[in-house]
PDB file of N, CA, C and O in Angstrom:
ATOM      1  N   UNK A   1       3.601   8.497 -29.047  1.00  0.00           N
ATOM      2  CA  UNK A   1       3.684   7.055 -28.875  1.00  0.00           C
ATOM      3  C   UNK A   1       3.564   6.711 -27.395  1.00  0.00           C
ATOM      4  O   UNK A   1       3.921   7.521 -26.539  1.00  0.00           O
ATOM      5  N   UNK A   2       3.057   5.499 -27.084  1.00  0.00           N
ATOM      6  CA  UNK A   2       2.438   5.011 -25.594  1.00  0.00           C
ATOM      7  C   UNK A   2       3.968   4.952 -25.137  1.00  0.00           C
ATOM      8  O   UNK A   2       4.885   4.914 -25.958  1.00  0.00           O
ATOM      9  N   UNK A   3       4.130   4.948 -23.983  1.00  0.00           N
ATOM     10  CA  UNK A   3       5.617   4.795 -23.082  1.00  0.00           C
ATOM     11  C   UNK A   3       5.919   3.667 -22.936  1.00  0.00           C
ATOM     12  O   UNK A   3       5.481   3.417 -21.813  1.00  0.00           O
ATOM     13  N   UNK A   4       6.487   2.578 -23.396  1.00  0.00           N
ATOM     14  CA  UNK A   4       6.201   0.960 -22.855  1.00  0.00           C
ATOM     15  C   UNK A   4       7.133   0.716 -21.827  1.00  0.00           C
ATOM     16  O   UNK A   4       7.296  -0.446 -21.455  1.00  0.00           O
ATOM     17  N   UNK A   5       7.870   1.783 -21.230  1.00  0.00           N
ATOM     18  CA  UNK A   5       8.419   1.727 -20.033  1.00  0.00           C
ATOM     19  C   UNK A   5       7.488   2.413 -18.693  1.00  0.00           C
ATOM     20  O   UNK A   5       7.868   2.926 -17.641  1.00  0.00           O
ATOM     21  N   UNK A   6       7.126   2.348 -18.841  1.00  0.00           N
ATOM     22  CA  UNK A   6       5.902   2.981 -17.515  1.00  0.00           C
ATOM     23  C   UNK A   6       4.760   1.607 -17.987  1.00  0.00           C
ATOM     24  O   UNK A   6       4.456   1.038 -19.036  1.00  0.00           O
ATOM     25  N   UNK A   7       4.307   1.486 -16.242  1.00  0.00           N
ATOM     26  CA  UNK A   7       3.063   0.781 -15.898  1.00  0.00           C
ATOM     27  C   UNK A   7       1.751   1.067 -15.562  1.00  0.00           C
ATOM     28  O   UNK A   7       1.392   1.970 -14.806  1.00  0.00           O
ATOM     29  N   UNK A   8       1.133   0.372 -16.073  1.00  0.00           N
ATOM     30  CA  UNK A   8      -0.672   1.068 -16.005  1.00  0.00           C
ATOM     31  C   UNK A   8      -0.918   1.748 -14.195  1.00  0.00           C
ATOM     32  O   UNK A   8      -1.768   2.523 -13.756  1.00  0.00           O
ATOM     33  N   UNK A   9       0.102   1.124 -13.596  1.00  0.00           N
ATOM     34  CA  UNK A   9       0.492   2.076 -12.031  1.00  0.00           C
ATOM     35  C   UNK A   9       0.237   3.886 -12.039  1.00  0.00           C
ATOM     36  O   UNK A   9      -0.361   4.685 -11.319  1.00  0.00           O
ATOM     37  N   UNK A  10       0.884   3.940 -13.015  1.00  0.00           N
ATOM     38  CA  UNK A  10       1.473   5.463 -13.492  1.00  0.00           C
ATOM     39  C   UNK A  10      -0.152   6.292 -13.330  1.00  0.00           C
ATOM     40  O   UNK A  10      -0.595   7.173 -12.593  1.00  0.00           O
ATOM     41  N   UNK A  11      -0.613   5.591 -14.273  1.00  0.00           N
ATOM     42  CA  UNK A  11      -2.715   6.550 -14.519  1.00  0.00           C
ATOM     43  C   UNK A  11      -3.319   6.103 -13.200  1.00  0.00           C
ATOM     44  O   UNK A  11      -4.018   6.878 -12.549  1.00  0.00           O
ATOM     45  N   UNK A  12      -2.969   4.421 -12.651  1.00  0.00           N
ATOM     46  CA  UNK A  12      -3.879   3.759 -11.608  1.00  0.00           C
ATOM     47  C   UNK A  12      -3.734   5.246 -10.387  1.00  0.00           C
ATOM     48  O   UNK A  12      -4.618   5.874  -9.804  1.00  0.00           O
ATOM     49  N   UNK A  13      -2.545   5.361 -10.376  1.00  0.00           N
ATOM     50  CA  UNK A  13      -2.169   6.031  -8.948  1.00  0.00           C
ATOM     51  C   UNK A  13      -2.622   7.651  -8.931  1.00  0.00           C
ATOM     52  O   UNK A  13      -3.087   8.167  -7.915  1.00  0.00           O
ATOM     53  N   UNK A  14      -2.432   8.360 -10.145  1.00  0.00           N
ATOM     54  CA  UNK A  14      -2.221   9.549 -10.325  1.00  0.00           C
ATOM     55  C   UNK A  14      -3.848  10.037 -10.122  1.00  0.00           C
ATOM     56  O   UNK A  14      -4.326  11.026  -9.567  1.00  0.00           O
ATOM     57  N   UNK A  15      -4.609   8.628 -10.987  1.00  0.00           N
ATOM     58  CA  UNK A  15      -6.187   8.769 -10.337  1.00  0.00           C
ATOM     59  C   UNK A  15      -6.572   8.526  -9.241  1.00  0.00           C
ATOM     60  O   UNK A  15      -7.282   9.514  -9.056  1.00  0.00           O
ATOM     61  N   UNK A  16      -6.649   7.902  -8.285  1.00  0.00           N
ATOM     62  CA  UNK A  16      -6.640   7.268  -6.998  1.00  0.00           C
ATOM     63  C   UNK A  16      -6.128   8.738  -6.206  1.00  0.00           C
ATOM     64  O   UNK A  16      -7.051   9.320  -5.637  1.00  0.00           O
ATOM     65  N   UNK A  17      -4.925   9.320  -6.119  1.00  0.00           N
ATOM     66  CA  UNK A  17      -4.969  10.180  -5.743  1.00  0.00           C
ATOM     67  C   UNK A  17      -5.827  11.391  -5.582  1.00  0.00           C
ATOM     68  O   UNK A  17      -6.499  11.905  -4.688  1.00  0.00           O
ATOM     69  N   UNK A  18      -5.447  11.685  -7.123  1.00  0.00           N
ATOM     70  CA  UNK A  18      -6.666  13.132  -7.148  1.00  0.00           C
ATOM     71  C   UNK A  18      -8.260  12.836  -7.006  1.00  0.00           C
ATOM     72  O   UNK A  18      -9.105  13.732  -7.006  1.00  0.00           O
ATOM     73  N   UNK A  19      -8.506  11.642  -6.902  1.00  0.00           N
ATOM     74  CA  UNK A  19      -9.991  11.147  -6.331  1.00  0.00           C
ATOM     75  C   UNK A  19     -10.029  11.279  -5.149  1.00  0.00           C
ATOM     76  O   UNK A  19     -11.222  11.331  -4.850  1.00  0.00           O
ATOM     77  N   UNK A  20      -9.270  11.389  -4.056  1.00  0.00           N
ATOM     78  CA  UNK A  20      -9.195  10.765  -2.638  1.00  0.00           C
ATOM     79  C   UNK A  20      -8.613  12.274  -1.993  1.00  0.00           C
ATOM     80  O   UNK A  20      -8.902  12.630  -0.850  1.00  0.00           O
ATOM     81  N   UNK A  21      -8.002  12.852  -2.651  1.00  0.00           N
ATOM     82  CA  UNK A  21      -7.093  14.541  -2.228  1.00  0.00           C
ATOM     83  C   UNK A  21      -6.310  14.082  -1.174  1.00  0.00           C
ATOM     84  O   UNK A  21      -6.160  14.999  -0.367  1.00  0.00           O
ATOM     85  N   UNK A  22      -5.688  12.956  -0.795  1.00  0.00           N
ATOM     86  CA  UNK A  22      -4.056  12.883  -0.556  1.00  0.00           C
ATOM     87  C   UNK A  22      -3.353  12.818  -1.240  1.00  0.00           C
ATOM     88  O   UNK A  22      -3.445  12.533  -2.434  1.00  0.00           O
ATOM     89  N   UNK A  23      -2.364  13.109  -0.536  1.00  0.00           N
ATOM     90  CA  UNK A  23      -0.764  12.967  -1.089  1.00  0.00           C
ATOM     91  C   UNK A  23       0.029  11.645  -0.796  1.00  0.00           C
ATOM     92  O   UNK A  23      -0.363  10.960   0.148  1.00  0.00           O
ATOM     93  N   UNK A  24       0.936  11.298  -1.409  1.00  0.00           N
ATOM     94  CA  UNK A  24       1.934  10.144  -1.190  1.00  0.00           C
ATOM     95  C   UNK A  24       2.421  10.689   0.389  1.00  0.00           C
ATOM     96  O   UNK A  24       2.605   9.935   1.346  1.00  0.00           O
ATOM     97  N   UNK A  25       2.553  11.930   0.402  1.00  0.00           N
ATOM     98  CA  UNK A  25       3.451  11.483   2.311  1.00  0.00           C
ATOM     99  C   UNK A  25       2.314  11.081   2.873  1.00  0.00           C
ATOM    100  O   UNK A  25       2.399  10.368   3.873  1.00  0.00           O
ATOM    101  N   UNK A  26       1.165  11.405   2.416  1.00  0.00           N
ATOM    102  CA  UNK A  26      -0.105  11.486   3.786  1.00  0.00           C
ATOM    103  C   UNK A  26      -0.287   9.655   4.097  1.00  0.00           C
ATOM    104  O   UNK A  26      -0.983   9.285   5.042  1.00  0.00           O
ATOM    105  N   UNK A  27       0.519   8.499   3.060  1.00  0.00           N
ATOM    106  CA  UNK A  27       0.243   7.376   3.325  1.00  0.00           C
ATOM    107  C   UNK A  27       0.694   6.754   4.381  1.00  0.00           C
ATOM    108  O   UNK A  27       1.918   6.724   4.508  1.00  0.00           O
ATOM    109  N   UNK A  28      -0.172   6.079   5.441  1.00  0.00           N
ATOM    110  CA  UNK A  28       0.384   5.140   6.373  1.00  0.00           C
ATOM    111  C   UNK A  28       1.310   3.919   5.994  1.00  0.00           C
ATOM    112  O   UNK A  28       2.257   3.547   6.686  1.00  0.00           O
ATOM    113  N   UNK A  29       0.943   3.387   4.895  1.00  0.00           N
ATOM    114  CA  UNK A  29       1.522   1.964   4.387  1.00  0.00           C
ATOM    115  C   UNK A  29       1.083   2.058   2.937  1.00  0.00           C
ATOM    116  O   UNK A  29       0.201   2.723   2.395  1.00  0.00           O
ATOM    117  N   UNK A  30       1.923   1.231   2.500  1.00  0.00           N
ATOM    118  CA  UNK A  30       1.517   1.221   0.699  1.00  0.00           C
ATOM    119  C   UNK A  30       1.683  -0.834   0.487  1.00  0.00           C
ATOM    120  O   UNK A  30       2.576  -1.567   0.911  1.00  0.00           O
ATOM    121  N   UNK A  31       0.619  -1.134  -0.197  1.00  0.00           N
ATOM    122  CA  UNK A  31       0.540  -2.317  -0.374  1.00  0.00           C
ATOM    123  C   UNK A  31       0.708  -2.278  -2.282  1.00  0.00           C
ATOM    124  O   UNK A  31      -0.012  -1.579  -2.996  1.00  0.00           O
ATOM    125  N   UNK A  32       1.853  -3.226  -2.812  1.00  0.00           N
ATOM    126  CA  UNK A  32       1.791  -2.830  -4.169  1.00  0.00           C
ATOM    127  C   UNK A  32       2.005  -4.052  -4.510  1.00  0.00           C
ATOM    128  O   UNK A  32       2.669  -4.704  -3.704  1.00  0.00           O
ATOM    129  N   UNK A  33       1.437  -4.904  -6.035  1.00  0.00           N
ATOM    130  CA  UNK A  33       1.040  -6.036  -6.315  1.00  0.00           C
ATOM    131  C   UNK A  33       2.411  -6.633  -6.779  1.00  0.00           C
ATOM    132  O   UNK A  33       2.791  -6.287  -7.898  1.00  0.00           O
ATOM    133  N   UNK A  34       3.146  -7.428  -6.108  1.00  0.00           N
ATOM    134  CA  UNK A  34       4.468  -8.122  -6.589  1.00  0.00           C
ATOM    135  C   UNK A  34       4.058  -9.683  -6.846  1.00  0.00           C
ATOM    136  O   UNK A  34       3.999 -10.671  -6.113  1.00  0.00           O
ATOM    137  N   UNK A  35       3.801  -9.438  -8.246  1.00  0.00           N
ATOM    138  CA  UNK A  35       3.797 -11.006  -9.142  1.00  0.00           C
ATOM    139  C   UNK A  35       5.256 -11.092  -9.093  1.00  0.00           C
ATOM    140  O   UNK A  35       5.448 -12.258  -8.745  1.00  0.00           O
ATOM    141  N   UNK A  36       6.519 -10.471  -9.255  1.00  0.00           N
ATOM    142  CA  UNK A  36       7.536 -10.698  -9.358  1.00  0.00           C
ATOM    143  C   UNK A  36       8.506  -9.557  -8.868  1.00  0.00           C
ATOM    144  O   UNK A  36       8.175  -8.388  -9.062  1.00  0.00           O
ATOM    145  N   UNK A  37       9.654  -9.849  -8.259  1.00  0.00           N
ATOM    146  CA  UNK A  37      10.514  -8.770  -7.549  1.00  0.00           C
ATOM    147  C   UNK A  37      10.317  -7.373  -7.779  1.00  0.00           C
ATOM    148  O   UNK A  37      10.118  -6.398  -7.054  1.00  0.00           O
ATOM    149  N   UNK A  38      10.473  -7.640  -9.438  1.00  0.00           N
ATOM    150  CA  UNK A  38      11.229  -6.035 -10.161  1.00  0.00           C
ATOM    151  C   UNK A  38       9.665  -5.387 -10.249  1.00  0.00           C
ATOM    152  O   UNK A  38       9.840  -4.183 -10.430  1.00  0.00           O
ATOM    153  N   UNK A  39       8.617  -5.590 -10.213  1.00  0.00           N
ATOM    154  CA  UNK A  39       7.552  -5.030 -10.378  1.00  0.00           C
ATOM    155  C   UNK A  39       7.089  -4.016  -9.235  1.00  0.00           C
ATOM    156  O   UNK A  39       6.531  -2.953  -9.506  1.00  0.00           O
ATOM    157  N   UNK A  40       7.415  -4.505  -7.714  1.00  0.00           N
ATOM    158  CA  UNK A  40       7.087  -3.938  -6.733  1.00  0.00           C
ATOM    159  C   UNK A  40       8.587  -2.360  -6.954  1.00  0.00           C
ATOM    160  O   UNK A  40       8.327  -1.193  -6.661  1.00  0.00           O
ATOM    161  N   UNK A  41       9.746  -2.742  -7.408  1.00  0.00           N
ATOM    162  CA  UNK A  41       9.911  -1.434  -7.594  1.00  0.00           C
ATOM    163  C   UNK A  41       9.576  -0.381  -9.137  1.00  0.00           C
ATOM    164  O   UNK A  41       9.647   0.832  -9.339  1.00  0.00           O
ATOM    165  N   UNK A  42       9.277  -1.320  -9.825  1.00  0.00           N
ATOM    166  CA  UNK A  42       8.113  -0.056 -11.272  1.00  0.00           C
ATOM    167  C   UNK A  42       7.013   0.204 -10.378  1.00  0.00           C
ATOM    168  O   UNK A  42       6.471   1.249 -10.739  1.00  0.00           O
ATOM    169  N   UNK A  43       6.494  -0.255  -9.448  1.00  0.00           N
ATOM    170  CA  UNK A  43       5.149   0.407  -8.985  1.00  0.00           C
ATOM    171  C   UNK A  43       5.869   1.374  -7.835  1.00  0.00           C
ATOM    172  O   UNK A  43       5.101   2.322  -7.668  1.00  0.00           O
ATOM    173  N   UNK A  44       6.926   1.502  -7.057  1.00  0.00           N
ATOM    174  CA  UNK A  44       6.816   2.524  -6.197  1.00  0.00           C
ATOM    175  C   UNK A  44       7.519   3.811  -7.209  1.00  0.00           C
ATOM    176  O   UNK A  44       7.366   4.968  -6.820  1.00  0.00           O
ATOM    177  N   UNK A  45       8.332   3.532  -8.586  1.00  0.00           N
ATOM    178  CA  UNK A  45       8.508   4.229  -9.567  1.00  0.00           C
ATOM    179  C   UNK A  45       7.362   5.065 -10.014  1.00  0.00           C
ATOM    180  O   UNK A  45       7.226   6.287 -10.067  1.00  0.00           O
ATOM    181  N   UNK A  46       6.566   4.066 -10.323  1.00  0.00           N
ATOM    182  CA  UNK A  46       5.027   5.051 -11.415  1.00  0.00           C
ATOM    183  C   UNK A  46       4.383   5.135 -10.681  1.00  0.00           C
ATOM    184  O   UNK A  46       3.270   5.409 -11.130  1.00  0.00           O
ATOM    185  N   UNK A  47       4.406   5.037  -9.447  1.00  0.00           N
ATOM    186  CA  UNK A  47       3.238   5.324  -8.367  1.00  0.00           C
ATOM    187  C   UNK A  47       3.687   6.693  -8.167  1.00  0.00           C
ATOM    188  O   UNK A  47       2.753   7.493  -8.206  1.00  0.00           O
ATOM    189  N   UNK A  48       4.963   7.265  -7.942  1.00  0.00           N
ATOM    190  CA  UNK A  48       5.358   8.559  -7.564  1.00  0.00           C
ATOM    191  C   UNK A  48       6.124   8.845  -6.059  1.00  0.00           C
ATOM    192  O   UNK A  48       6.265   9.836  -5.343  1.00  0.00           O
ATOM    193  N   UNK A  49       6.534   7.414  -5.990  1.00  0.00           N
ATOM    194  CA  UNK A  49       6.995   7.430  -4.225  1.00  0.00           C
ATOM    195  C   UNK A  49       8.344   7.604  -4.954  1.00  0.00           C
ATOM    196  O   UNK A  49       9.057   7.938  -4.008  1.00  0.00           O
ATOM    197  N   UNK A  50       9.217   7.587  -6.141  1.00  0.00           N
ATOM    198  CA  UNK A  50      10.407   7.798  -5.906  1.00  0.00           C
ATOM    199  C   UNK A  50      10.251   8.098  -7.633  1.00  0.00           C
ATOM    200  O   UNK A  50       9.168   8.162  -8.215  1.00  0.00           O
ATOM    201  N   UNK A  51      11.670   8.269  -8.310  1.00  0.00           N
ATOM    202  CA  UNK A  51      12.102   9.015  -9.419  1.00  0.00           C
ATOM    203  C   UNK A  51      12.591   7.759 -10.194  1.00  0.00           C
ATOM    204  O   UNK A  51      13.599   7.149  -9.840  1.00  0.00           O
ATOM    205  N   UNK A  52      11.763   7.362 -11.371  1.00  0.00           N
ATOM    206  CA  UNK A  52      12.050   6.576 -12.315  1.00  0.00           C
ATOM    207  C   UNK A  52      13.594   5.991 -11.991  1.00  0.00           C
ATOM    208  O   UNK A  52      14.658   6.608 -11.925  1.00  0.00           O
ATOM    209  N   UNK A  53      13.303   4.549 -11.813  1.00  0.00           N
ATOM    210  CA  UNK A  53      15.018   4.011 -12.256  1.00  0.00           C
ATOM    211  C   UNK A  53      15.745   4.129 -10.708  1.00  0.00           C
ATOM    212  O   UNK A  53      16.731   3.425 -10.487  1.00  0.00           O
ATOM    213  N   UNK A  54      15.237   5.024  -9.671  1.00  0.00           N
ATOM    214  CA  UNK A  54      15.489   5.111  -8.386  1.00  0.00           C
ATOM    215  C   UNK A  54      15.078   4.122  -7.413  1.00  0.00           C
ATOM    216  O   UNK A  54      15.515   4.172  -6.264  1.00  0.00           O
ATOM    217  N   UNK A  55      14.140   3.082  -7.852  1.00  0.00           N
ATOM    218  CA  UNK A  55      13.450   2.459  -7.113  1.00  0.00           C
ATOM    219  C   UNK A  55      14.499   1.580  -6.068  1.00  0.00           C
ATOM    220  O   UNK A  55      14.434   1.789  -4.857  1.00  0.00           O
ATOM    221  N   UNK A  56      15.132   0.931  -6.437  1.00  0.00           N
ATOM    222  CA  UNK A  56      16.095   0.011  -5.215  1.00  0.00           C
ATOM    223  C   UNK A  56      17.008   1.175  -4.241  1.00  0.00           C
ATOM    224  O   UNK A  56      17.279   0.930  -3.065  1.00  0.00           O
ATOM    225  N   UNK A  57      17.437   2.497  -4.950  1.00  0.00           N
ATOM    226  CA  UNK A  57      17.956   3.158  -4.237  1.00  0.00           C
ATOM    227  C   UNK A  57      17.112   3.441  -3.157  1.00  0.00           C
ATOM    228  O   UNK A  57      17.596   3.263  -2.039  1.00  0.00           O
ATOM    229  N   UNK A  58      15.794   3.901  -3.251  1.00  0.00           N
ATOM    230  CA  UNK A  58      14.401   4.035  -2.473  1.00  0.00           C
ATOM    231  C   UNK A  58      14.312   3.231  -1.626  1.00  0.00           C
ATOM    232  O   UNK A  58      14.196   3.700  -0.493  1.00  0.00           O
ATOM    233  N   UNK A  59      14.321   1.978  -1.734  1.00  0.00           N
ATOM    234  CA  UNK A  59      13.776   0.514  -0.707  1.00  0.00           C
ATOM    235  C   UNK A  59      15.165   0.212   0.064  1.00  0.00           C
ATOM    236  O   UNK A  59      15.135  -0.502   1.066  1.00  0.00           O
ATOM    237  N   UNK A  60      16.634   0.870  -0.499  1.00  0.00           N
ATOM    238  CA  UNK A  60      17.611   0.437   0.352  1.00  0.00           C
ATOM    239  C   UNK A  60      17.849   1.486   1.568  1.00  0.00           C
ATOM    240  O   UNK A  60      18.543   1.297   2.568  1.00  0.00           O
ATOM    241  N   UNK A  61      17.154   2.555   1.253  1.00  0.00           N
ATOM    242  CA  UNK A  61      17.033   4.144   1.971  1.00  0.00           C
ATOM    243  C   UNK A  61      16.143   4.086   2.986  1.00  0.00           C
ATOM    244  O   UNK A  61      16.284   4.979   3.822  1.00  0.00           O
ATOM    245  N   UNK A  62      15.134   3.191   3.200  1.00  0.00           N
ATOM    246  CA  UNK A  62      13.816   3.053   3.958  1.00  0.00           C
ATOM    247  C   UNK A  62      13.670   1.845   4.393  1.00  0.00           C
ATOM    248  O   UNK A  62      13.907   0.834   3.732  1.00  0.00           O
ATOM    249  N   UNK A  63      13.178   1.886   5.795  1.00  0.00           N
ATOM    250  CA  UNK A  63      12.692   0.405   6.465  1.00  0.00           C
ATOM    251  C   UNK A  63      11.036   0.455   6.230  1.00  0.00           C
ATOM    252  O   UNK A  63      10.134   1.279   6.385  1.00  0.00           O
ATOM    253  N   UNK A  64      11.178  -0.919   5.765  1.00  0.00           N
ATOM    254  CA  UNK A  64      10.027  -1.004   4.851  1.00  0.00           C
ATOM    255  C   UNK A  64       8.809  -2.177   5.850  1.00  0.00           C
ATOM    256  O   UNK A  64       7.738  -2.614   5.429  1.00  0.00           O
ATOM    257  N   UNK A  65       9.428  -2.428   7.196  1.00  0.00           N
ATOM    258  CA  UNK A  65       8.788  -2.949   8.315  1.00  0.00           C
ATOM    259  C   UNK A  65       7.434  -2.326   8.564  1.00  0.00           C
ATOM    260  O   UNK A  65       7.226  -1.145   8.286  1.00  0.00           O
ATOM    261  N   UNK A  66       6.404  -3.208   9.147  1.00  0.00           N
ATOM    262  CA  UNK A  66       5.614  -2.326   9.618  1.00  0.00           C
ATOM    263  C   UNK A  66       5.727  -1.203  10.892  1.00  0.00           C
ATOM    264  O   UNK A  66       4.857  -0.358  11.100  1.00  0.00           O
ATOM    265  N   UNK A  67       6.473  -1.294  11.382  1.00  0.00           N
ATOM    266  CA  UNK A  67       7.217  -0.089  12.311  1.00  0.00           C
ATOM    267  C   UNK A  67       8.317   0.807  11.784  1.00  0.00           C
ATOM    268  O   UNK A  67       8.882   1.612  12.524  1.00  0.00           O
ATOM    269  N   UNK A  68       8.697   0.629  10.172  1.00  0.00           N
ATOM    270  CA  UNK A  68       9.449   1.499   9.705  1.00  0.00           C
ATOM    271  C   UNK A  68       9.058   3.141   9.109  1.00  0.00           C
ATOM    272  O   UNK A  68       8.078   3.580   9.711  1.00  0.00           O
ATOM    273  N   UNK A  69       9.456   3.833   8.368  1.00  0.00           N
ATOM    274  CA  UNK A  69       9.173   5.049   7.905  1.00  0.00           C
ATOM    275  C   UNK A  69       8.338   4.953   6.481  1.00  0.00           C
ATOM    276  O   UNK A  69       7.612   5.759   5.899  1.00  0.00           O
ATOM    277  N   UNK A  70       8.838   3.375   6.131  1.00  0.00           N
ATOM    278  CA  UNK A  70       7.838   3.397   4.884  1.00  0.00           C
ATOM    279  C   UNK A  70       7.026   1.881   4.398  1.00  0.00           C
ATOM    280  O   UNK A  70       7.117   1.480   3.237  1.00  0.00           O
ATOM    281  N   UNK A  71       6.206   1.100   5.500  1.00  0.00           N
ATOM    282  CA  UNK A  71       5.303   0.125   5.485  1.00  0.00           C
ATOM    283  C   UNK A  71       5.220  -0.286   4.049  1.00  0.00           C
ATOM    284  O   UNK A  71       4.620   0.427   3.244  1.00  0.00           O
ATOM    285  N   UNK A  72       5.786  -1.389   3.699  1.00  0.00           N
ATOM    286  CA  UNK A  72       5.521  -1.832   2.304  1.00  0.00           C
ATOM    287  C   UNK A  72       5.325  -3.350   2.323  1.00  0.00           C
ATOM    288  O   UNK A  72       6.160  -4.180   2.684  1.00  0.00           O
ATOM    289  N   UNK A  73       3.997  -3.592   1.843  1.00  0.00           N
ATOM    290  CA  UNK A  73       3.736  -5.114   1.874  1.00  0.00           C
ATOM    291  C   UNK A  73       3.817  -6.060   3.389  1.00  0.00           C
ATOM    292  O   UNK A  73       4.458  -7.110   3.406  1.00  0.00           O
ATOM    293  N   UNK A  74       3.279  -5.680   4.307  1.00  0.00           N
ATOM    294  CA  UNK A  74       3.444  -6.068   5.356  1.00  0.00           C
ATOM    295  C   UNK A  74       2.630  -6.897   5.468  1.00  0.00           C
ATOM    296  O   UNK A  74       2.276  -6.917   6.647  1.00  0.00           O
ATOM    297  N   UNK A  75       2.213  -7.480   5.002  1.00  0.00           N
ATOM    298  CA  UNK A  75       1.586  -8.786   4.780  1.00  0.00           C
ATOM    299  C   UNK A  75       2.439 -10.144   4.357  1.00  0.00           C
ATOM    300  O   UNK A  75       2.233 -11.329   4.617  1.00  0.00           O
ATOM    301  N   UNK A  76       3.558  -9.432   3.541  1.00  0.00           N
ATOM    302  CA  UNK A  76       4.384 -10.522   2.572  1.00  0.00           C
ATOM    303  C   UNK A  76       4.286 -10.435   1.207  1.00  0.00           C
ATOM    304  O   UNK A  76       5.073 -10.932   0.402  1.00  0.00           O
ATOM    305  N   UNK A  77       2.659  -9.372   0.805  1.00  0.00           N
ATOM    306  CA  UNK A  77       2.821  -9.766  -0.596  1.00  0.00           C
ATOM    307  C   UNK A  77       2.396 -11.321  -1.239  1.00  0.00           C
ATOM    308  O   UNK A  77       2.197 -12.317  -0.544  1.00  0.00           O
ATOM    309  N   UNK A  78       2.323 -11.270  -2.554  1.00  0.00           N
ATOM    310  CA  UNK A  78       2.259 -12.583  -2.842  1.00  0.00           C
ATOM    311  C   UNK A  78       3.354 -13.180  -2.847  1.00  0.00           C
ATOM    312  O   UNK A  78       3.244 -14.403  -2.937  1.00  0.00           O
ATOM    313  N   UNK A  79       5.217 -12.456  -2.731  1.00  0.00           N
ATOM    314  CA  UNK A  79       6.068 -13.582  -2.599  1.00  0.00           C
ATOM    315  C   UNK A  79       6.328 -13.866  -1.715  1.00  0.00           C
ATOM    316  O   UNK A  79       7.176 -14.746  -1.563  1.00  0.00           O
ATOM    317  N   UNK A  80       5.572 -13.106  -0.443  1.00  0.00           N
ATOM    318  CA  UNK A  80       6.147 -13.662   1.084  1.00  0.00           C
ATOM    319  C   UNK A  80       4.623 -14.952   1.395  1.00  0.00           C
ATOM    320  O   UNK A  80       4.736 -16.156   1.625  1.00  0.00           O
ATOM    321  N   UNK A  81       3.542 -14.271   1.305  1.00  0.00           N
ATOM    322  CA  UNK A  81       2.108 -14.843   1.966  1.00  0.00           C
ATOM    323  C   UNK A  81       1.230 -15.389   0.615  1.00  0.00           C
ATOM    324  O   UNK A  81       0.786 -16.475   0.988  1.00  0.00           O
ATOM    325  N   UNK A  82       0.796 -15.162  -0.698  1.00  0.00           N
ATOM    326  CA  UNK A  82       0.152 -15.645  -1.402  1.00  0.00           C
ATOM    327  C   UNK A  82       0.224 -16.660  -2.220  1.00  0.00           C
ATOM    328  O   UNK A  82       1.313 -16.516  -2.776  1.00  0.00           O
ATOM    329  N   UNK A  83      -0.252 -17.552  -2.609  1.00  0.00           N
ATOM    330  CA  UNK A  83      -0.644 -18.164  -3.983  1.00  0.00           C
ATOM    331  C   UNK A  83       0.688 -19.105  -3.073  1.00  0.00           C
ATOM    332  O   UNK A  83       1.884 -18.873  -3.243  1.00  0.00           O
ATOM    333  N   UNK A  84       0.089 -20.276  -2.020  1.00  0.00           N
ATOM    334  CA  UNK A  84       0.950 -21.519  -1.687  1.00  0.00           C
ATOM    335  C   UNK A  84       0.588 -22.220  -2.814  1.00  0.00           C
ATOM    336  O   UNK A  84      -0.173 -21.926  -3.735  1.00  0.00           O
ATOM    337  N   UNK A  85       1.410 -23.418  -2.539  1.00  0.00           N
ATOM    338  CA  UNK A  85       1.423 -24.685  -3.726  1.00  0.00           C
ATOM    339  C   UNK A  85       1.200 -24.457  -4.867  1.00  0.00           C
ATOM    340  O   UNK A  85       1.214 -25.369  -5.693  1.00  0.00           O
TER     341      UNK A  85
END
């Protein structure tokens, strides 16, 4: 049976990787699509940057600045910078 707790992240990433032959440390910054809070941590979940269900423990562990150890959305994302009015 399909997992309906995992996100199409899970195949997006696992391909993207083995297409490209890096690894998750080898990333400078990770940009991940937050339509809504809890999504940006299922994607650093099924992406493979941290262990299912770990995700806030992950983002409270790491400065997520663009001068931090782990660049996330430094743009804003769509809830900091996209989709005004």
């Amino acid at each position: 049976a399909e997992d309906l707790l995992q996100t199409p992240i899970a195949h997006a990433a696992e391909t993207a990787f083995a297409m490209s032959g890096l690894t998750r440390a080898q990333m400078d910054m990770v940009s991940i699509y937050d339509c809504y809070t809890i999504t940006v941590l299922l994607g650093l979940e099924d992406a493979g940057f941290c262990e299912k269900g770990k995700g806030m423990e992950f983002v409270s562990q790491h400065d997520l600045t663009f001068r931090g150890d782990f660049p996330l959305n430094t743009a804003g994302g769509q809830l900091g910078f996209g989709q005004a009015g």
